[in-house]
Biotite code that builds the C-alpha atoms (Angstrom):
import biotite.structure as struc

atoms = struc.array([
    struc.Atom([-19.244, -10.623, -6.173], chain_id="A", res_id=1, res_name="UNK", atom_name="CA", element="C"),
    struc.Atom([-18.483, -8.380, -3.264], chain_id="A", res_id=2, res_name="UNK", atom_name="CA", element="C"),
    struc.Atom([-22.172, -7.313, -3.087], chain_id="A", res_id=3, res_name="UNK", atom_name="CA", element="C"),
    struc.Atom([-23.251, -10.565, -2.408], chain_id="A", res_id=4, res_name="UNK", atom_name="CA", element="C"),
    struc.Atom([-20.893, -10.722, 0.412], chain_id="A", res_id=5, res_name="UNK", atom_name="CA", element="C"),
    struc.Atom([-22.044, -7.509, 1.859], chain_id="A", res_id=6, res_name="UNK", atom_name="CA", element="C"),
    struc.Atom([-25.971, -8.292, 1.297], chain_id="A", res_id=7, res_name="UNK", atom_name="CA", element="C"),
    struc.Atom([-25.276, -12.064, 3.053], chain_id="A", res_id=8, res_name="UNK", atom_name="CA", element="C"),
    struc.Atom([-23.701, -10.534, 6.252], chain_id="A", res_id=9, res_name="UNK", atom_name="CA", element="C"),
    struc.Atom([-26.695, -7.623, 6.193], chain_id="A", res_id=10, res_name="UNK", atom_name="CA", element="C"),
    struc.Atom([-29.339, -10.759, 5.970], chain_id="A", res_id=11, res_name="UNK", atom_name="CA", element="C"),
    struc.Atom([-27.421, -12.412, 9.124], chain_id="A", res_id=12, res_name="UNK", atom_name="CA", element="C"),
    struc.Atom([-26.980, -9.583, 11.128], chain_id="A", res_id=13, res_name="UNK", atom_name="CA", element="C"),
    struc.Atom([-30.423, -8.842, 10.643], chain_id="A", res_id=14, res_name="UNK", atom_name="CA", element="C"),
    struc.Atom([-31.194, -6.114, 13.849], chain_id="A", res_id=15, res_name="UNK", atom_name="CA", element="C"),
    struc.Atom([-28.591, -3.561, 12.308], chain_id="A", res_id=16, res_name="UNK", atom_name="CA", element="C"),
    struc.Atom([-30.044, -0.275, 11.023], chain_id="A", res_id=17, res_name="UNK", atom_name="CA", element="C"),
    struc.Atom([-28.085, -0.399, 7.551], chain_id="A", res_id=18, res_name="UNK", atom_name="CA", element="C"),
    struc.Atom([-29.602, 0.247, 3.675], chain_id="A", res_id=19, res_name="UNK", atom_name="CA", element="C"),
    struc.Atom([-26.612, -0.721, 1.189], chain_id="A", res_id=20, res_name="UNK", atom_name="CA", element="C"),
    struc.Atom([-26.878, 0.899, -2.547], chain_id="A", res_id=21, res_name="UNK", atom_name="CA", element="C"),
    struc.Atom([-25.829, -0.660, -5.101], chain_id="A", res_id=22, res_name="UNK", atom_name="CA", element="C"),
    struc.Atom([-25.966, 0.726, -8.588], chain_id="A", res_id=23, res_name="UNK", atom_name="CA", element="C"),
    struc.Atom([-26.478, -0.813, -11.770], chain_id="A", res_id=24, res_name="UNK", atom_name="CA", element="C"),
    struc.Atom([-24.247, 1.763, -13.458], chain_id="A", res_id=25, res_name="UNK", atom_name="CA", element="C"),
    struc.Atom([-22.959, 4.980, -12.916], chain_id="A", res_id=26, res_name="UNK", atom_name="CA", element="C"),
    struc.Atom([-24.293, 6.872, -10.120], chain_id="A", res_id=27, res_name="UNK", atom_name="CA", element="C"),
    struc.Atom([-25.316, 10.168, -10.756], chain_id="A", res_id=28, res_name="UNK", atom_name="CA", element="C"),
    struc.Atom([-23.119, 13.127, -9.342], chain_id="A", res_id=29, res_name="UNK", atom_name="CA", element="C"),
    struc.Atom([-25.939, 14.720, -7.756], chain_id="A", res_id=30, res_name="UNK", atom_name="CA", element="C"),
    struc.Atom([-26.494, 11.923, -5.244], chain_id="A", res_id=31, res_name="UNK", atom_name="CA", element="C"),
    struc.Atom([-22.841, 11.148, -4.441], chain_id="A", res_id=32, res_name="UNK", atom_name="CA", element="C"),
    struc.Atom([-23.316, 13.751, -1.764], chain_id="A", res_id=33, res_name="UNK", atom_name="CA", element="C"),
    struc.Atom([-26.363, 12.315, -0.126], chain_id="A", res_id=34, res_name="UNK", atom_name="CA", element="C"),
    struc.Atom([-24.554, 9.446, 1.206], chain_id="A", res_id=35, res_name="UNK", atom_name="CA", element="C"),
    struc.Atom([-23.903, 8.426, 5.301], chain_id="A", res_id=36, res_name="UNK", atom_name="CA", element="C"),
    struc.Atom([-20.903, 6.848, 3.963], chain_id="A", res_id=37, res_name="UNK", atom_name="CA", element="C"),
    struc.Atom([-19.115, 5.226, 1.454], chain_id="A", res_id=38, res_name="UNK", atom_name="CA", element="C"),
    struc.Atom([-17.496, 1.982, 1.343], chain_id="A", res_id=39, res_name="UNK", atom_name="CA", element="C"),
    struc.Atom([-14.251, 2.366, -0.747], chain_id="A", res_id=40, res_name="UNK", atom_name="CA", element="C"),
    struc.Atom([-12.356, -0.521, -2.101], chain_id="A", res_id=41, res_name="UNK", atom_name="CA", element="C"),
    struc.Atom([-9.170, -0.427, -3.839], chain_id="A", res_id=42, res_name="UNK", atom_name="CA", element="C"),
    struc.Atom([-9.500, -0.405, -8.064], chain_id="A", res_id=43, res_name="UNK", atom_name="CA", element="C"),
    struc.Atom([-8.199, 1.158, -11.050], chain_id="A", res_id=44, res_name="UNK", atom_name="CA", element="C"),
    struc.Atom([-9.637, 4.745, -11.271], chain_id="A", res_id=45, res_name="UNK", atom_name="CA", element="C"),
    struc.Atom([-9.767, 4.875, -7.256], chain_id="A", res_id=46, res_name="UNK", atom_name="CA", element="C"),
    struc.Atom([-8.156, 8.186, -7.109], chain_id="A", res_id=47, res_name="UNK", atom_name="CA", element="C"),
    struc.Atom([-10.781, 10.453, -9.635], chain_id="A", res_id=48, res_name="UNK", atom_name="CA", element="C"),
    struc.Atom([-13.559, 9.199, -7.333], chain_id="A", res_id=49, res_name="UNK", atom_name="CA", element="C"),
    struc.Atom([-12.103, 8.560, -3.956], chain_id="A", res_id=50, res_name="UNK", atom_name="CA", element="C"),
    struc.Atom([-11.476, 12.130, -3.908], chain_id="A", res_id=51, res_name="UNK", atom_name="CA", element="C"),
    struc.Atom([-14.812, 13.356, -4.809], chain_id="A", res_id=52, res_name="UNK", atom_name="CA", element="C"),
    struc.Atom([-16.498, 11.772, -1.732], chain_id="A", res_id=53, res_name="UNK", atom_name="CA", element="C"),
    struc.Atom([-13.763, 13.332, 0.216], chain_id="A", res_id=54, res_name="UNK", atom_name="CA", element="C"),
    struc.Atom([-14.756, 17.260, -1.478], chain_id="A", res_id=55, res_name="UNK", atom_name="CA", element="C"),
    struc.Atom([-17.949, 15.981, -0.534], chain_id="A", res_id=56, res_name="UNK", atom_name="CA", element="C"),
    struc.Atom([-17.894, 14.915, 2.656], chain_id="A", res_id=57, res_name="UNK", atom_name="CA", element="C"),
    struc.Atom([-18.645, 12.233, 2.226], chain_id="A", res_id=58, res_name="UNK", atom_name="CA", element="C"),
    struc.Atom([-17.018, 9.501, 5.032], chain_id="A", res_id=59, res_name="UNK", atom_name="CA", element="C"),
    struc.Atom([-15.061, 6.715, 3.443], chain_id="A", res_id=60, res_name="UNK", atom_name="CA", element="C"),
    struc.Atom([-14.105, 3.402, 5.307], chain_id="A", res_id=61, res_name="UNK", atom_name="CA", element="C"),
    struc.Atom([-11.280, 1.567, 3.695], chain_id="A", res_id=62, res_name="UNK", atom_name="CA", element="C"),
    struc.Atom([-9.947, -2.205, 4.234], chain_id="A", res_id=63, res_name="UNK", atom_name="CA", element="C"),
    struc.Atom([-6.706, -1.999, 6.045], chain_id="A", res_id=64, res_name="UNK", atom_name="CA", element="C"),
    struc.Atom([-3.803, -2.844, 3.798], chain_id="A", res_id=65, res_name="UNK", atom_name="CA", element="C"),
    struc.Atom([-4.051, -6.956, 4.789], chain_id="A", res_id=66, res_name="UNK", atom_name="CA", element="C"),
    struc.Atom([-7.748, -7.026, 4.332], chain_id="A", res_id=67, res_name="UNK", atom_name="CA", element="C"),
    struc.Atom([-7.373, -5.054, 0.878], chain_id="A", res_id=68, res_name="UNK", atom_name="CA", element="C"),
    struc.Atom([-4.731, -7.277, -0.392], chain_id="A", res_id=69, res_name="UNK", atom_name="CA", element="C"),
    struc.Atom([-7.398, -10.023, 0.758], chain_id="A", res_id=70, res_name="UNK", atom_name="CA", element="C"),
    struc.Atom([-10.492, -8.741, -1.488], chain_id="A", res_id=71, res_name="UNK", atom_name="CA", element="C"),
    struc.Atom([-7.919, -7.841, -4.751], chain_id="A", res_id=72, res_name="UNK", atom_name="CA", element="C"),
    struc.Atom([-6.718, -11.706, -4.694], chain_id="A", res_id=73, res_name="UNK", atom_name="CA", element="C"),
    struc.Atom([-10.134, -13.175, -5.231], chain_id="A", res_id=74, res_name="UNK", atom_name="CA", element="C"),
    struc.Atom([-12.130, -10.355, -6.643], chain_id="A", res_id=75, res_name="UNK", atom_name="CA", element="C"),
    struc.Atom([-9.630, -8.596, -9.106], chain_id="A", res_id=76, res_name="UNK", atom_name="CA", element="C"),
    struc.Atom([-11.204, -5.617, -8.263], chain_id="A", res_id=77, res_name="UNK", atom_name="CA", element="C"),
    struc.Atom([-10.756, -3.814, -12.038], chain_id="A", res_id=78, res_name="UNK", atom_name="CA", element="C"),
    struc.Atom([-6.684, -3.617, -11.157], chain_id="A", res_id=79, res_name="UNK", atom_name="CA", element="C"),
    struc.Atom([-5.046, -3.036, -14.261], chain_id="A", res_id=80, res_name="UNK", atom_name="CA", element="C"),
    struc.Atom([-1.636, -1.811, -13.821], chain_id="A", res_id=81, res_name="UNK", atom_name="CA", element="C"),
    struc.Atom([0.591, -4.234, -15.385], chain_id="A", res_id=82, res_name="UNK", atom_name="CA", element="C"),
    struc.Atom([4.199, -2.847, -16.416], chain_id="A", res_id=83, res_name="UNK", atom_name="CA", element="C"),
    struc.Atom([3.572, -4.479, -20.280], chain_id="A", res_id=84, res_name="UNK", atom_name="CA", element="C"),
    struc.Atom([0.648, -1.906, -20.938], chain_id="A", res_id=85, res_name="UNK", atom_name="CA", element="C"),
    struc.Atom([2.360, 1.212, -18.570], chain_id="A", res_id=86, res_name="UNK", atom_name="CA", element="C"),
    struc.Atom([5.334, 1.379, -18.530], chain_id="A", res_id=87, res_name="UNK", atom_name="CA", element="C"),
    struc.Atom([7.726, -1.007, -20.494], chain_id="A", res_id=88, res_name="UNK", atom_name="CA", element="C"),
    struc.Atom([11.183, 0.302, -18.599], chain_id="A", res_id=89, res_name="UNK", atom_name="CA", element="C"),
    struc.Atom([13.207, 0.262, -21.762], chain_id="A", res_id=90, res_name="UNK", atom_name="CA", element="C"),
    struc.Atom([15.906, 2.327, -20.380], chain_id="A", res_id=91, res_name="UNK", atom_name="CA", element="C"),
    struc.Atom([16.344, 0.619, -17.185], chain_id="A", res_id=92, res_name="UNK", atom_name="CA", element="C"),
    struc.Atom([15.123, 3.673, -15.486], chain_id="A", res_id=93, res_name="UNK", atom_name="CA", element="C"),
    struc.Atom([13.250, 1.209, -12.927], chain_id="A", res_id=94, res_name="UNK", atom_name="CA", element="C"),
    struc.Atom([14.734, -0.622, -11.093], chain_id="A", res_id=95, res_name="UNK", atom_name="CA", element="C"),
    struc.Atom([13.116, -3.165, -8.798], chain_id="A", res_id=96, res_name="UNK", atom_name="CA", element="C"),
    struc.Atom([14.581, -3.198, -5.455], chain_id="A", res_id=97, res_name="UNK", atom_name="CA", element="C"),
    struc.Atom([13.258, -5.193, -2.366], chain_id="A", res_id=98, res_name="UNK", atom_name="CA", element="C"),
    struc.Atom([12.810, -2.041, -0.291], chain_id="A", res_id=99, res_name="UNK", atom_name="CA", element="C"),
    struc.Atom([10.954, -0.431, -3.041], chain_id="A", res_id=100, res_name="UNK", atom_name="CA", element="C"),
    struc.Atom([8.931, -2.404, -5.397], chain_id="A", res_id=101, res_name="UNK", atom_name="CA", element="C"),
    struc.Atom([7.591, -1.528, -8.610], chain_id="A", res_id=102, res_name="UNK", atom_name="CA", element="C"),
    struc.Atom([4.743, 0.645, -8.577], chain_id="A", res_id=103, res_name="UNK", atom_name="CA", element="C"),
    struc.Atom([3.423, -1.384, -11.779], chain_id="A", res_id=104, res_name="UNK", atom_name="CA", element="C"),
    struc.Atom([2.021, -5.073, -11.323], chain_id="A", res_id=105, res_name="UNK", atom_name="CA", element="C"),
    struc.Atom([4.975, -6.744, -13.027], chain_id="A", res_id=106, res_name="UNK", atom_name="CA", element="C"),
    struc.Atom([3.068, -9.800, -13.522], chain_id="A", res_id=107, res_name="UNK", atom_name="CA", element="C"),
    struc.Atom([-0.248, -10.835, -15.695], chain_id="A", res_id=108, res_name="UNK", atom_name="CA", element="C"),
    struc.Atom([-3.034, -10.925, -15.082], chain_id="A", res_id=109, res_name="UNK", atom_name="CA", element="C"),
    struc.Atom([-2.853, -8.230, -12.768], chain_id="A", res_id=110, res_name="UNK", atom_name="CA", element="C"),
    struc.Atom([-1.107, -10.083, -9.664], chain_id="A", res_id=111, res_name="UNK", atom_name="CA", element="C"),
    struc.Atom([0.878, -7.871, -7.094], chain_id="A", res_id=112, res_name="UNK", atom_name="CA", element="C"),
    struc.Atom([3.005, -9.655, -4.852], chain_id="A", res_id=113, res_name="UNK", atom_name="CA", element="C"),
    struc.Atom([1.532, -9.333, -0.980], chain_id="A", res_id=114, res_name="UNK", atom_name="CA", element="C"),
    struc.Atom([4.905, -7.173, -0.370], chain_id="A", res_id=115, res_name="UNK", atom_name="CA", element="C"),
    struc.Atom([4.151, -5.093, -3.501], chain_id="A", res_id=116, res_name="UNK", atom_name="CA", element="C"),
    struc.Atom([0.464, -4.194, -2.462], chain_id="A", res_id=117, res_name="UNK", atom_name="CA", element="C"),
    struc.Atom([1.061, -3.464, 0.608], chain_id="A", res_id=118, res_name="UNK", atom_name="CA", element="C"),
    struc.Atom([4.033, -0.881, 0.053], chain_id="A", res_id=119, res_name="UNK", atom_name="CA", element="C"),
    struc.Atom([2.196, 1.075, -2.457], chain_id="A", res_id=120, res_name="UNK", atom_name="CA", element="C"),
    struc.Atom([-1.250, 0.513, -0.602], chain_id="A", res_id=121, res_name="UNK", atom_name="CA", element="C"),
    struc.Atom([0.328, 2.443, 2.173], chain_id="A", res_id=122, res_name="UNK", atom_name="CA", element="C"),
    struc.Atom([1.516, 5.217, 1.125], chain_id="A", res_id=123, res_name="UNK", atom_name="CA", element="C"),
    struc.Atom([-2.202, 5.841, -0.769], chain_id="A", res_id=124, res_name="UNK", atom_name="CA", element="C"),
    struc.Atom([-4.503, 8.344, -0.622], chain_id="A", res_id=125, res_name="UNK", atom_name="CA", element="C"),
    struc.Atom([-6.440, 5.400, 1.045], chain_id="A", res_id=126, res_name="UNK", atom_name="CA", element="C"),
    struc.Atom([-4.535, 5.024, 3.977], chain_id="A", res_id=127, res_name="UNK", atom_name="CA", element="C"),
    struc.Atom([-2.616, 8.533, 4.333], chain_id="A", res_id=128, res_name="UNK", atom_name="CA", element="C"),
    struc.Atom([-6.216, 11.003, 4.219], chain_id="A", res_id=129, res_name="UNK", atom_name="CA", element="C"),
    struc.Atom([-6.919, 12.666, 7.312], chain_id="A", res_id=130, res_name="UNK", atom_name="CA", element="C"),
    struc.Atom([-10.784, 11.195, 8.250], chain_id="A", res_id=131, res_name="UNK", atom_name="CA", element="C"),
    struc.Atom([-11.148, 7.984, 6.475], chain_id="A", res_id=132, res_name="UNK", atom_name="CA", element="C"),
    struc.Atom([-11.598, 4.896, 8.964], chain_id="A", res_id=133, res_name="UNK", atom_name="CA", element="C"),
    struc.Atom([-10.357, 1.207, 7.752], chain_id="A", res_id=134, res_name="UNK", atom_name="CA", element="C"),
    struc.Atom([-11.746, -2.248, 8.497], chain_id="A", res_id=135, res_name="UNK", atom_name="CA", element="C"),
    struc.Atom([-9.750, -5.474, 8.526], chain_id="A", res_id=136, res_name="UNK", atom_name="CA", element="C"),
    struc.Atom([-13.343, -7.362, 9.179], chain_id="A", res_id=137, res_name="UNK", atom_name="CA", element="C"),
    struc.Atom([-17.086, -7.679, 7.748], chain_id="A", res_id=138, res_name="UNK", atom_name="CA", element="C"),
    struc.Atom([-18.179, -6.799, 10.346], chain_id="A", res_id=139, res_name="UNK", atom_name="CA", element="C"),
    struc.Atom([-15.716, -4.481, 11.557], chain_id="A", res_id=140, res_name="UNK", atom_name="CA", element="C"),
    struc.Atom([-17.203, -2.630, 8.518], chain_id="A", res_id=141, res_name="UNK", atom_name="CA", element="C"),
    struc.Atom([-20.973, -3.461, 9.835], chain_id="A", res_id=142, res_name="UNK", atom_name="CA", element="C"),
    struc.Atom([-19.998, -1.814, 13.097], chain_id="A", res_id=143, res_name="UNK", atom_name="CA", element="C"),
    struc.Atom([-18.362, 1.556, 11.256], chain_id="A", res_id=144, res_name="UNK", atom_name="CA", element="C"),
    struc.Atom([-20.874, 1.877, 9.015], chain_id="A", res_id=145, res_name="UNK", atom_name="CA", element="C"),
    struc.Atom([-23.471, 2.504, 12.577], chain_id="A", res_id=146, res_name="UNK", atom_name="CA", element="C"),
    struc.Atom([-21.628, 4.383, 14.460], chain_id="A", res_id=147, res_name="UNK", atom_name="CA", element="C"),
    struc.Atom([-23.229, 7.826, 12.958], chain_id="A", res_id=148, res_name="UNK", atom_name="CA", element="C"),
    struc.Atom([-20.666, 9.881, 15.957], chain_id="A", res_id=149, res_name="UNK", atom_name="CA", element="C"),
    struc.Atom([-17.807, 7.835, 14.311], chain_id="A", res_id=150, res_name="UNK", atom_name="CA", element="C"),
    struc.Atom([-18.772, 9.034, 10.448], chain_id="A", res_id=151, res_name="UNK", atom_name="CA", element="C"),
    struc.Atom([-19.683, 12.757, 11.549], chain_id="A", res_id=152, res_name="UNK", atom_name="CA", element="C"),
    struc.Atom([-16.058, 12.647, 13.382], chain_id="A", res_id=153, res_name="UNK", atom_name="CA", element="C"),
    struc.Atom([-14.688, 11.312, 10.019], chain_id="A", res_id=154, res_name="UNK", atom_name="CA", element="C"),
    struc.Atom([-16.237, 14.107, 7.881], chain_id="A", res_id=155, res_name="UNK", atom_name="CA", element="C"),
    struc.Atom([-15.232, 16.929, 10.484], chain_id="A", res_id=156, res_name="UNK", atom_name="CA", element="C"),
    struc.Atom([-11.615, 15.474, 10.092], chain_id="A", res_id=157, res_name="UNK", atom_name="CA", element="C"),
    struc.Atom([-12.007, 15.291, 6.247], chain_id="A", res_id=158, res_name="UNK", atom_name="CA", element="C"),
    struc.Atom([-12.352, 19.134, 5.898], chain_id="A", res_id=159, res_name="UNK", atom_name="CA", element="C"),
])
């Protein structure tokens, strides 16, 4: 559904210089590298691949921890970290506090309270790498994904 979303906002802003790829399945490994930049939202296996573009420098532009809590609610985005499948806490060696939530969605399907997200969406690879850029808009998103002096900055920093 997201790439509908992306491909309506391309078709309205019609005058920016922008070709979006979308593959059917996996993408090869030998054209992960030949990208301007990727667009990297928040999912299950996140970290094997987020950290690929990054050997690669490749740029990555993030949604800021609101917007990213945003896209998981209606798009699921492939979460699946629910306590009942990870970790069952048996012994009590979890416990839940408000200042630190669990790091497993304690709730099915998939649900994260906002609070719970957003703590452990923070402290990601996502927001903590040195050279990735974040969006909290479409079109904040349209605008990084132009500025080629903004990306190059991001892969110098990402070395």
């Amino acid at each position: 559904p997201f790439q509908q979303v992306l491909l309506s906002l391309l078709q309205v802003n019609i005058l920016h210089d922008l070709r979006l790829r979308f593959p059917a399945g996996a993408l090869p490994w030998s054209q992960w590298g030949t990208f301007r930049a990727c667009v990297f939202l928040p999912w299950n296996f996140h970290a094997v691949s987020f950290m690929e573009f990054v050997s690669l420098d490749v740029p990555l532009l993030v949604p800021s921890g609101a917007f990213a809590y945003s896209l998981a609610r209606p798009f699921h985005l492939g979460h699946r970290q629910d306590a009942e499948i990870y970790y069952r806490n048996d012994e009590g060696l979890w416990r839940d506090a408000p200042e630190m939530p669990s790091p497993f969605w304690t709730t099915l399907p998939s649900d994260p309270s906002r609070f719970q997200f957003l703590y452990w969406y923070e402290l990601s690879h996502m927001r903590q790498r040195v050279g990735v850029q974040t969006f909290g808009t479409m079109f904040e998103l349209i605008a990084l994904m132009q500025d080629v002096d903004g990306l190059d900055a991001s892969r110098r920093a990402m070395r």
